[in-house]
C-alpha positions as CSV (number, residue, x, y, z in Angstrom):
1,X,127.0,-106.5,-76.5
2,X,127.2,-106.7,-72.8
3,X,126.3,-102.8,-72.4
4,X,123.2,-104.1,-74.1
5,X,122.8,-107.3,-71.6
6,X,122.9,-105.0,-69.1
7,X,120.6,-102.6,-70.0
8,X,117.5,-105.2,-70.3
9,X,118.7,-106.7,-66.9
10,X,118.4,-102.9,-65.4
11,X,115.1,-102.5,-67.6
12,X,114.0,-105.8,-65.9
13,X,114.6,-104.4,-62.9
14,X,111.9,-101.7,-62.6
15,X,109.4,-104.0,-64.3
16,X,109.1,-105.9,-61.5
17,X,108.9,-102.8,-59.3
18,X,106.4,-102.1,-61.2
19,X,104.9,-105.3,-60.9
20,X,105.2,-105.0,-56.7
21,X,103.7,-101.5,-56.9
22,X,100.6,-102.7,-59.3
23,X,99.9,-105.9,-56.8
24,X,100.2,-103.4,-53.6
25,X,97.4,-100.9,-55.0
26,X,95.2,-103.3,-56.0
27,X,95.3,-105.0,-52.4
28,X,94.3,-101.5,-51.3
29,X,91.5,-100.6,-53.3
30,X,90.2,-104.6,-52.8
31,X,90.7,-102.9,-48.6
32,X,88.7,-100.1,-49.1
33,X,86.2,-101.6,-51.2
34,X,85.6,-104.7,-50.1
35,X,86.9,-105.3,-46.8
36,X,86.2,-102.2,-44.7
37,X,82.9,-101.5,-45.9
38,X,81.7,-104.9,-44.8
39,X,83.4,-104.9,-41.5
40,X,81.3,-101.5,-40.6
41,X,78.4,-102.9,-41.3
42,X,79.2,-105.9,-39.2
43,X,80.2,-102.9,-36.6
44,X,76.9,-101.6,-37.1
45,X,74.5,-105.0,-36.8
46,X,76.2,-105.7,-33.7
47,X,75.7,-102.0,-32.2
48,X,72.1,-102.6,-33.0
49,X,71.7,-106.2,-31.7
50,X,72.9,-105.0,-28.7
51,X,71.0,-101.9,-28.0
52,X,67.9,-103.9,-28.9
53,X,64.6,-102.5,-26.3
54,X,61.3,-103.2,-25.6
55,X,59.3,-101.8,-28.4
56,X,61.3,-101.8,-31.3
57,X,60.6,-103.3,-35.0
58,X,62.9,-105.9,-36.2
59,X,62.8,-108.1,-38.7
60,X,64.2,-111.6,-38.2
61,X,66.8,-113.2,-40.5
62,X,63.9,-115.6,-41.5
63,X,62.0,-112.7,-42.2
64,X,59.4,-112.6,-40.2
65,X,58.3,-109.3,-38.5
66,X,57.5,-108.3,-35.1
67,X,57.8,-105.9,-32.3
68,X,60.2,-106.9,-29.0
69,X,58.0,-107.5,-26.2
70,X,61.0,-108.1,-23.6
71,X,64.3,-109.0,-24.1
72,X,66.4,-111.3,-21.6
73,X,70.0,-112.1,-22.2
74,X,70.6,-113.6,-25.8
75,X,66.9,-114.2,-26.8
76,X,64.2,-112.1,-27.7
77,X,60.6,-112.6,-27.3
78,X,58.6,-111.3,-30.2
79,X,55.1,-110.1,-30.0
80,X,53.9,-110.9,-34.2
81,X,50.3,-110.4,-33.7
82,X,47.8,-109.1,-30.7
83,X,48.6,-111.9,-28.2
84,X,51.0,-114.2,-30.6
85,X,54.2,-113.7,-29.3
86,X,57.5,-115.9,-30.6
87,X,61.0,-116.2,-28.6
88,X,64.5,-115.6,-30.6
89,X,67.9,-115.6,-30.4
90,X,69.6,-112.1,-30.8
91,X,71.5,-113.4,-33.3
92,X,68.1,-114.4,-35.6
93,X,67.4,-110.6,-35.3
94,X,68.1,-109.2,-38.9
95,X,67.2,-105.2,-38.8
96,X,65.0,-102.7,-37.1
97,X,62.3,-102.3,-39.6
98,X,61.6,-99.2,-39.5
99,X,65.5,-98.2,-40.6
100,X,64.7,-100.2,-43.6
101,X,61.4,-98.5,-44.1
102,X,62.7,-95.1,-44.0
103,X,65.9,-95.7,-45.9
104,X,63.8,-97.2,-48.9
105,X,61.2,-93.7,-48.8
């Protein structure tokens, strides 16, 4: 009787080792699925939000589309239309448009 008490207690043992090892792995593939991929891409927007130049497409996050006519600290000004120009923050500034153009051909 007691060898068999103590053979569900060892049994119960492992189970939750198992447990441990089942809760670890899926906090690791929720990390490289999930977590990592999203901080590159917020690695990525603010490479490009930085290296922003006179002369490049971007679409805003309102989505409006224009080319930078200057840039000057944290806004942008925006030239939509022959003469119509519109000022930004760098942080309104979405993609460069011609990425996305190229990555949908």
């Amino acid at each position: 009787m007691y060898l068999f008490i103590l053979a569900q207690a060892a049994a119960g043992g492992s189970g939750i080792l198992g447990q441990v090892f089942l809760f670890g792995s899926i906090i690791l593939i929720m990390y490289f699925f999930m977590i990592r991929p999203q901080q590159k891409k917020q690695k990525e927007t603010k490479k490009f939000i930085e290296e922003i130049k006179k002369g490049d497409d971007v679409v805003t996050i309102g989505g409006i589309h224009g080319k930078v006519y200057s840039v000057d600290g944290d806004t942008v000004l925006l030239e939509l239309d022959k003469g119509l120009k519109v000022k930004v923050e760098k942080s309104a500034i979405s993609l460069d448009f011609s990425q996305k153009t190229s990555s949908t051909k």
